[in-house]
C-alpha positions as CSV (number, residue, x, y, z in Angstrom):
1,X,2.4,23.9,36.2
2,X,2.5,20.3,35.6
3,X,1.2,18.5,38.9
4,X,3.7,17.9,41.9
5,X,3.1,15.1,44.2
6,X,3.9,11.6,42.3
7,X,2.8,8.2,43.7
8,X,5.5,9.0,46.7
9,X,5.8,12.7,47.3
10,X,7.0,15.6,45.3
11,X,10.6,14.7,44.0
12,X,13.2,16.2,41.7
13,X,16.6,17.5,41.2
14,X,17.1,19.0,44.0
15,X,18.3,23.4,43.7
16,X,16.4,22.5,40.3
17,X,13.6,20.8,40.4
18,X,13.1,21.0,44.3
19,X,14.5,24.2,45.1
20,X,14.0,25.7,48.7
21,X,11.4,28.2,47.6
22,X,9.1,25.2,46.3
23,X,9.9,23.0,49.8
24,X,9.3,26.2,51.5
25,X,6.3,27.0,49.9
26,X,4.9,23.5,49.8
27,X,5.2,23.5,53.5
28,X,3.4,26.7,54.3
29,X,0.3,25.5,52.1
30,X,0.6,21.9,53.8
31,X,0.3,23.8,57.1
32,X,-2.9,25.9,55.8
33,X,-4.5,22.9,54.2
34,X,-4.6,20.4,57.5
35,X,-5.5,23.8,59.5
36,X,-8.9,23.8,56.9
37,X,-9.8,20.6,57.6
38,X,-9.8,20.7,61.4
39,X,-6.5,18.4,62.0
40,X,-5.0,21.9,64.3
41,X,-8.5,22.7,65.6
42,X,-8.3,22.9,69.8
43,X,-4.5,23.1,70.1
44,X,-1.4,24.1,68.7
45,X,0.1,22.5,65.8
46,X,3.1,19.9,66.1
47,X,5.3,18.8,62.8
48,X,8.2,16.5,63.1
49,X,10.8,16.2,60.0
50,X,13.5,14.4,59.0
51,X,15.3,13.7,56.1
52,X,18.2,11.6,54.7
53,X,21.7,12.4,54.8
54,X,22.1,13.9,51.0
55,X,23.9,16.9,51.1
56,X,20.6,19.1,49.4
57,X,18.7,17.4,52.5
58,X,20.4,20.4,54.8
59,X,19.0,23.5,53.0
60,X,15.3,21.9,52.0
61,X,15.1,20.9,55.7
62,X,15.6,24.4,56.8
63,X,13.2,25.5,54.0
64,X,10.2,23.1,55.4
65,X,11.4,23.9,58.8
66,X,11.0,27.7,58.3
67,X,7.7,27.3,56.0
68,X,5.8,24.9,58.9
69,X,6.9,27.6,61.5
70,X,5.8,31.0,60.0
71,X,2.4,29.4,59.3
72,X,2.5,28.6,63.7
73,X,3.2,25.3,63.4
74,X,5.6,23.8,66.0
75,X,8.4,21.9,64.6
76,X,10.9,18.7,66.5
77,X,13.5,18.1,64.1
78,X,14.8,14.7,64.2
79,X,17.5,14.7,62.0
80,X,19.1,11.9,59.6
81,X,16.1,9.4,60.2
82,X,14.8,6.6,58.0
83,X,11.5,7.6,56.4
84,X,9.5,4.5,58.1
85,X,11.3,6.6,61.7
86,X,9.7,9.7,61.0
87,X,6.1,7.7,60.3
88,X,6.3,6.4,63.5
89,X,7.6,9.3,65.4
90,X,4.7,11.3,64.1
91,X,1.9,8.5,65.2
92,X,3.8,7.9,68.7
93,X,4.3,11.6,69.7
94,X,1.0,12.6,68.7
95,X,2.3,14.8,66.0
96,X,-0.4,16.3,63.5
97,X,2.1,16.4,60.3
98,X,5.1,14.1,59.3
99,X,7.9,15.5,56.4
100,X,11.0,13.4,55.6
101,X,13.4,14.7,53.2
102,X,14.4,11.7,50.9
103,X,14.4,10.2,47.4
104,X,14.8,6.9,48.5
105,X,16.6,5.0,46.7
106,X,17.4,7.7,44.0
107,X,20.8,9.0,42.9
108,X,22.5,11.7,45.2
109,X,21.8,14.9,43.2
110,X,17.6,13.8,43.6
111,X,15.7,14.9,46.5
112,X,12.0,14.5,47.6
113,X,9.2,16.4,50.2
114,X,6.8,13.6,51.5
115,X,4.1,14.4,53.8
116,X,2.5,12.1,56.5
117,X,-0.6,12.6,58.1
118,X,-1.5,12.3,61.8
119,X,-0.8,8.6,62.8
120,X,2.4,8.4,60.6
121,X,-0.2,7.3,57.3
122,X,0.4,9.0,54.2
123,X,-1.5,11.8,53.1
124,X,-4.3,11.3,51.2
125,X,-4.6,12.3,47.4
126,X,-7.4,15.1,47.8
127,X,-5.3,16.3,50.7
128,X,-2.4,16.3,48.0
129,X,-4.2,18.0,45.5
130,X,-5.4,20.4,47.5
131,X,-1.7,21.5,48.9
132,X,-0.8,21.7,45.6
133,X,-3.5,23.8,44.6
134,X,-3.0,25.9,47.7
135,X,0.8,26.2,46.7
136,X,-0.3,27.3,43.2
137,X,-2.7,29.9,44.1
138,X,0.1,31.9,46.6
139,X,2.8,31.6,44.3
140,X,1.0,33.2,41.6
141,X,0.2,36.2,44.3
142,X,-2.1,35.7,46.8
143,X,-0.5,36.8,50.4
144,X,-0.7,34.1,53.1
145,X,-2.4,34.9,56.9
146,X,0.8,34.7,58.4
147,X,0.7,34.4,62.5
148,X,2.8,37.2,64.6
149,X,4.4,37.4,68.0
150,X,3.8,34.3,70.1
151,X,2.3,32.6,67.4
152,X,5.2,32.0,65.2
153,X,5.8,28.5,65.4
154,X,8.7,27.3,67.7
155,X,11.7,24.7,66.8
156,X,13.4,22.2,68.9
157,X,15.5,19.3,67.9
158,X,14.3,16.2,69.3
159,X,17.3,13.6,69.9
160,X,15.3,11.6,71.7
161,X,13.8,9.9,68.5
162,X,16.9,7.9,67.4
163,X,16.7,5.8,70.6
164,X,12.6,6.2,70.6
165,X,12.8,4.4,67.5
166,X,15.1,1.4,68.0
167,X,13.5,0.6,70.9
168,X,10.5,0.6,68.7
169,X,11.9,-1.8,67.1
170,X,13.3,-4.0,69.4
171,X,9.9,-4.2,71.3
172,X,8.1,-5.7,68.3
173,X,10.2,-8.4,67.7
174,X,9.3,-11.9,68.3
175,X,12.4,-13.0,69.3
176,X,16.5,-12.2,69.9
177,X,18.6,-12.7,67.2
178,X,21.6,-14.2,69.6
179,X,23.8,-16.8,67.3
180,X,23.5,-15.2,64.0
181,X,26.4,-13.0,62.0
182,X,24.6,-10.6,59.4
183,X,25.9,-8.2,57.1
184,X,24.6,-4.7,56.8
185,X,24.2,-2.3,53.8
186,X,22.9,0.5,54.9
187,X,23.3,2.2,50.9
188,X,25.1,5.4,52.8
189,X,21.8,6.4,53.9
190,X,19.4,6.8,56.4
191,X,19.8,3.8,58.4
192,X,23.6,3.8,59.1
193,X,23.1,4.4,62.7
194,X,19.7,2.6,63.3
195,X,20.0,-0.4,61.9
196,X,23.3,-1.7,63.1
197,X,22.4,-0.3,66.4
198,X,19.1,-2.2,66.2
199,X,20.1,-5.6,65.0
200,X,23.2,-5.2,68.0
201,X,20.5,-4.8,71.0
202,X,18.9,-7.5,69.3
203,X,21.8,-9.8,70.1
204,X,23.1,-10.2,66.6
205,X,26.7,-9.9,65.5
206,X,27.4,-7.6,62.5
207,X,29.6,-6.4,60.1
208,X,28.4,-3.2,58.7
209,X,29.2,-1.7,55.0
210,X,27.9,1.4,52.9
211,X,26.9,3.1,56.3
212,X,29.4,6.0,56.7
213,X,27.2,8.9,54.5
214,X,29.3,11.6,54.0
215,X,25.9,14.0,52.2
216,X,27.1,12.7,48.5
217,X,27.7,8.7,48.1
218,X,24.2,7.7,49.2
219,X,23.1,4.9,46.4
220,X,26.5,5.1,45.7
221,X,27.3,1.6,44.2
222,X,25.6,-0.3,47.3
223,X,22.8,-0.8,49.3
224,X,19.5,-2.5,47.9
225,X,19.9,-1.7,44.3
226,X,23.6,-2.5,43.7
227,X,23.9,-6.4,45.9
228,X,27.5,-7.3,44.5
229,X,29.1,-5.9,47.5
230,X,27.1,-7.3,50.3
231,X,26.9,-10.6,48.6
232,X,30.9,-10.8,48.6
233,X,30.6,-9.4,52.1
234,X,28.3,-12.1,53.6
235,X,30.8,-14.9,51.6
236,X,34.0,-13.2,52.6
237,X,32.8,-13.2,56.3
238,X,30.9,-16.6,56.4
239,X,27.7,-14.9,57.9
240,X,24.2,-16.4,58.4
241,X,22.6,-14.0,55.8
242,X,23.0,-10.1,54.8
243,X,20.4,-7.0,54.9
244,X,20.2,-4.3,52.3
245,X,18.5,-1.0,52.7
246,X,18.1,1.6,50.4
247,X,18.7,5.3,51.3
248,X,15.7,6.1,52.7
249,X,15.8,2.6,54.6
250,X,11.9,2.4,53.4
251,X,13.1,-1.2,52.0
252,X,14.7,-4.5,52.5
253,X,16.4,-7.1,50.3
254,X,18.6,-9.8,51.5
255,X,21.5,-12.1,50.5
256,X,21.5,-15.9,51.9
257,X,24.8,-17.5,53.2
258,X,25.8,-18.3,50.0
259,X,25.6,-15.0,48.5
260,X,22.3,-15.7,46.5
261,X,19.5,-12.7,46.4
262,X,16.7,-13.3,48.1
263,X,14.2,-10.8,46.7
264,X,11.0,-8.8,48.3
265,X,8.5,-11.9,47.1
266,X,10.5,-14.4,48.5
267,X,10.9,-12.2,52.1
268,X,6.9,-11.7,52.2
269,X,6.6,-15.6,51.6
270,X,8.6,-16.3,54.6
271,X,7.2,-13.6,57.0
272,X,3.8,-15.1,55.6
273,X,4.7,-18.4,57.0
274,X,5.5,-16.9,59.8
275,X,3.1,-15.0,60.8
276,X,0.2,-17.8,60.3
277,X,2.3,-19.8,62.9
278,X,1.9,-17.0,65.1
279,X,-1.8,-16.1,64.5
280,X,-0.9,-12.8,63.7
281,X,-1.6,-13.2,59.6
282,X,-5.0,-11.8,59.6
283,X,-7.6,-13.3,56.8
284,X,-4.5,-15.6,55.6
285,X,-3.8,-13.2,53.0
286,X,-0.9,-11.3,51.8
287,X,-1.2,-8.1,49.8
288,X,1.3,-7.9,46.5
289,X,1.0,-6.0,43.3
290,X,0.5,-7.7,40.1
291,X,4.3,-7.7,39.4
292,X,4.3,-10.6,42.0
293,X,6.9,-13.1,40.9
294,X,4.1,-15.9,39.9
295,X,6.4,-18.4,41.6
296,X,5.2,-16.1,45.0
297,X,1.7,-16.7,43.9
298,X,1.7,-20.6,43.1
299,X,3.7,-21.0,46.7
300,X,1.1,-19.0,48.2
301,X,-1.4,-21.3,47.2
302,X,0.1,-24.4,48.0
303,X,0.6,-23.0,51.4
304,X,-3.2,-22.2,51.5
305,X,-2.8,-18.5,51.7
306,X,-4.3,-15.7,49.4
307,X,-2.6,-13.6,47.3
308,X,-4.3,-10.2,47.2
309,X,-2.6,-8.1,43.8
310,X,-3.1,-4.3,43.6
311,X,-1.6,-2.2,41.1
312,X,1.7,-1.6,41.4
313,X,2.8,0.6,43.9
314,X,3.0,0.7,47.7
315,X,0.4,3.2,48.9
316,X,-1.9,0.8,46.5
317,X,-0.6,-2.3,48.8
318,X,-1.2,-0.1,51.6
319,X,-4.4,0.9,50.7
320,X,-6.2,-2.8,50.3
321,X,-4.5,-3.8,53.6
322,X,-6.3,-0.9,55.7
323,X,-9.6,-1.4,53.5
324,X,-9.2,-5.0,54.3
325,X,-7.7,-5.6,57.5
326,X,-4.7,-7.3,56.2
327,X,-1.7,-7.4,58.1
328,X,1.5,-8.1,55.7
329,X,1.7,-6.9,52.3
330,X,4.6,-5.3,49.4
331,X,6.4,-5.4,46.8
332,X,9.1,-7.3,45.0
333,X,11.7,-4.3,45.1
334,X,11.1,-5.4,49.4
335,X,8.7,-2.7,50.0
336,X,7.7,-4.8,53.0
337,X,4.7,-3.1,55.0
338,X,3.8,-5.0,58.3
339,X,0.9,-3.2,59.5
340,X,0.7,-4.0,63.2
341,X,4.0,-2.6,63.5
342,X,4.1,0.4,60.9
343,X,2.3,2.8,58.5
344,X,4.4,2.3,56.1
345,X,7.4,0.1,54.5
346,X,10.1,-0.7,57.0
347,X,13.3,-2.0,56.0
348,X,14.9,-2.6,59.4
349,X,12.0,-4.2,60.6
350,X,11.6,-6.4,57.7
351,X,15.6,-7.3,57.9
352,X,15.4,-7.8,62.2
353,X,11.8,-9.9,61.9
354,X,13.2,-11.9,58.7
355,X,16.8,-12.8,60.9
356,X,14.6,-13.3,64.0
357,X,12.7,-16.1,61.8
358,X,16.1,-17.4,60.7
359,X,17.0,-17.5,64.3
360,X,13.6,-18.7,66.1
361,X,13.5,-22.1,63.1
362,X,17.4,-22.6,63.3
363,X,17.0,-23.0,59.5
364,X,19.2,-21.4,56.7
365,X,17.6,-17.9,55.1
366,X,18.3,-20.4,51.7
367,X,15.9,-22.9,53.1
368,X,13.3,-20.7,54.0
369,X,13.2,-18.6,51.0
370,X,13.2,-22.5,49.4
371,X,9.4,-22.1,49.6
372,X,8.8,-20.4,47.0
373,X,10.4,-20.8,43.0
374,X,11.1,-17.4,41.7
375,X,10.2,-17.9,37.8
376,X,12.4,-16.1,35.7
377,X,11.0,-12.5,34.7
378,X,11.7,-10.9,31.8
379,X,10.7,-6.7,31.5
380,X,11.1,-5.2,27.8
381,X,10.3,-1.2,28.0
382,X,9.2,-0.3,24.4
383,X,9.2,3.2,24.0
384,X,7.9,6.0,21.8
385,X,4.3,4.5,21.3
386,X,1.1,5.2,22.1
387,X,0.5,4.1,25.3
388,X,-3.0,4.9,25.5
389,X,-3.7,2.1,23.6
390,X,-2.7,-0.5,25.4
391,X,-5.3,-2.2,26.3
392,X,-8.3,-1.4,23.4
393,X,-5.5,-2.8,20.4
394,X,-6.9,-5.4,18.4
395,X,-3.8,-6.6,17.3
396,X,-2.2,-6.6,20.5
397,X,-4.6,-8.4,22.5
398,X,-4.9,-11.0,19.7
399,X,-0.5,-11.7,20.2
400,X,-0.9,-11.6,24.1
401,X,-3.8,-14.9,23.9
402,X,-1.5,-16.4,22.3
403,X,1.7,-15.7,24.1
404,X,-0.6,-17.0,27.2
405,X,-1.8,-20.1,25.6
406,X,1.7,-21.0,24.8
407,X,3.3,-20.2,28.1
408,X,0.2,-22.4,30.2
409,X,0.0,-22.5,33.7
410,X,3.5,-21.3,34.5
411,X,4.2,-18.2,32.7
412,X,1.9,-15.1,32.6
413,X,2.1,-12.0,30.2
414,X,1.5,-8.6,31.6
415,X,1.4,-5.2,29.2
416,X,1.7,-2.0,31.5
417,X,1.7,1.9,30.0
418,X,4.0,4.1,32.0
419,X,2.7,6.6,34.3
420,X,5.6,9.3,33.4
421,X,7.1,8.1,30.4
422,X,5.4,7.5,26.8
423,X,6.5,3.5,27.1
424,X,4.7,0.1,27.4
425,X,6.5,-2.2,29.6
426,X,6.1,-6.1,28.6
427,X,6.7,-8.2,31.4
428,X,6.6,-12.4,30.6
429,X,7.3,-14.9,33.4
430,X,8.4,-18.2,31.9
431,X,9.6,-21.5,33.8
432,X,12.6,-21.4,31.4
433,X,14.4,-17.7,31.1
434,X,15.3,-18.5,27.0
435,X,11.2,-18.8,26.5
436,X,10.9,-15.7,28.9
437,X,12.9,-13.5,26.4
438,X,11.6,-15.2,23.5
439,X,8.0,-14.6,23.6
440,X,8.7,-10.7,25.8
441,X,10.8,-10.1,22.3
442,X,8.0,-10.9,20.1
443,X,5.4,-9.0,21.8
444,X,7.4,-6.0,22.7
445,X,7.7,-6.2,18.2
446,X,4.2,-6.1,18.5
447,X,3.8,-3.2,20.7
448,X,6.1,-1.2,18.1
449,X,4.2,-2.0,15.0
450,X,0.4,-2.1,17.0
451,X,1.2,1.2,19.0
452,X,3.9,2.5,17.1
């Protein structure tokens, strides 16, 4: 069995990848794992789980739901919840285990089983391993210790999260958002209640699209990965700026008045800005990845705050800003992760504190997104290589100097090897986009006949 849990949780096609037996089966060893290391000892065990509204989400919720309680764990099902919702639920009701039922921002027929820990934080990898080793030994034979009679787990939906949530939310924000007009693109997903409902009791005035989920159009043409239609949106209706989530509502990316895209460096650089006025940017850092726009990292510096680069990835974001004490750090595809305020990326909470910065300055989204240059990027995935080789080629390190020395201070070069796929992605910033695709076509030639 190759291994389950990917950088994000255990994902697939779902009823063929992720069947119910696996979801099922996952959750019983989850259950027996955290009850090893002590996280049930002294009390009974609580789990909440959510999912998104894909249609598969119905049958693998009642899979983990019926897994957690044969193994006596207690279960409050929340229901169609963003992922970031069920993360907090589980830290604010004192829950011992998380599960949200998503693949983000994934086509419909995909479906995923993520796990959080006590606290709403994401398990950690020897916990992972260990579930999945669990899993593997019982499915191959070995019987489980199953509970009996009153120790069966119990299950309960818990409505009360929805409005738990929001007011989450709402509490955390520095200021109302009365005055502005925003567009929401809710991608059909998890957010189509929460975030208009959020962004209303914050006093803004909305026109909502892509948030009637019917269990198959999630994705569908809209939300954070397809912008054409909130950009016409946010035109059409002459609105201060639009939000875009993606189906699991883990992220944000936004659209300025004029319909431009304003990306996940660009958002970060702004709540940057805005947190150092408010004291609450801790070290004066912000955590990115190393596929940071350079643009994000020159306007960082000019602004006198550090730009911490992991590798790319949120839980790698995550993990320097709990190791460090940093309090805003993410991604470019507007993973945003504000730490104070959540475990894990947010995309309400980015789109409501990035409209309550528009609204507390009384300056355009255009003009504060202005402080940074995005430099254009150009990505070139060479495949069928040898990707292990990456980084000990001769040749190839030799046509990277000098694709550096030629591109100076504003342009960068950086070779990546695919964690799942046998490619090398070549990724070259450039200040001119012609130069960008000019020296990425040259080197990804020399990934083919170096790796080749």
């Amino acid at each position: 069995m190759g291994r389950l849990f990917g950088t994000d949780g255990v994902r697939g096609i779902a009823n063929a990848d992720l069947t119910a037996e696996l979801a099922l089966g996952l959750s019983v060893a989850a259950a027996h794992v955290l009850a090893e290391a002590g996280t049930f000892e002294g009390h009974r065990a609580t789990a909440v789980v959510g999912r998104d509204p894909r249609a598969s989400g119905e049958f693998l919720e009642a899979a983990v739901v019926a897994g957690l309680a044969s193994a006596g764990v207690d279960v409050l099902r929340v229901g169609v919840l963003p992922t970031p919702a069920v993360a907090y639920l589980t830290g604010a009701l004192g829950a011992d285990l998380g599960v949200m039922l998503s693949a983000s921002h994934n086509a419909m027929p995909d479906n995923g089983v993520k796990f959080f820990a006590r606290g709403g934080h994401k398990l950690a990898d020897e916990l992972e391993d260990r579930i999945e080793n669990v899993y593997d030994e019982h499915r191959t034979g070995a019987p489980w210790e199953r509970p009996t009679g009153a120790g069966v787990g119990r299950v309960r939906n818990y409505d009360e999260g929805f409005d738990q949530y929001v007011a989450h939310l709402i509490g955390v924000l520095p200021n109302r958002l009365d005055g502005l007009k925003v567009v929401l693109d809710e991608a059909h997903g998890a957010a189509a209640r929460v975030s208009p409902e959020a962004f209303t009791r914050a006093g803004a005035e909305i026109i909502t699209i892509g948030a009637e989920p019917d269990g198959l159009n999630i994705n569908d043409g809209c939300g954070s990965t397809h912008l054409d239609l909130l950009k016409a949106a946010v035109v059409e209706h002459g609105a201060d700026l639009g939000i875009a989530h993606d189906g699991d509502a883990d992220r944000c990316l936004a659209v300025d008045a004029a319909g431009e895209e304003v990306d996940g460096d660009q958002i970060l650089a702004v709540l940057a800005l805005a947190m150092r006025e408010a004291g609450t940017l801790r070290g004066d850092a912000v955590v990115g990845t190393v596929m940071s726009n350079l643009g994000f990292k020159m306007a960082m510096e000019r602004e006198g705050i550090t730009l911490v680069q992991t590798a790319v990835g949120d839980r790698y974001v995550l993990e320097s800003m709990k190791e460090h004490g940093y309090a805003l750090g993410g991604e470019q595809s507007g993973h945003v992760i504000v730490l104070d305020h959540a475990t894990t990326g947010d995309g309400t909470l980015t789109g409501l504190m990035l409209a309550a910065r528009v609204a507390s300055t009384g300056r355009s989204l255009a003009d504060l997104a202005g402080v940074m240059r995005r430099l254009p990027q150009v990505l070139v995935n060479v495949r069928d290589v040898d990707k292990s080789r990456v980084t000990t080629s001769a040749e190839l390190a030799t046509a990277v100097t000098e694709a550096e020395q030629q591109l100076g201070t504003t342009g960068r070069v950086l070779l990546r090897s695919s964690g799942t796929e046998p490619l090398v992605r070549v990724m070259v910033e450039a200040a001119d986009i012609e130069q960008a695709r000019a020296v990425a076509g040259r080197l990804a030639d020399v990934v083919k006949s170096a790796l080749g």
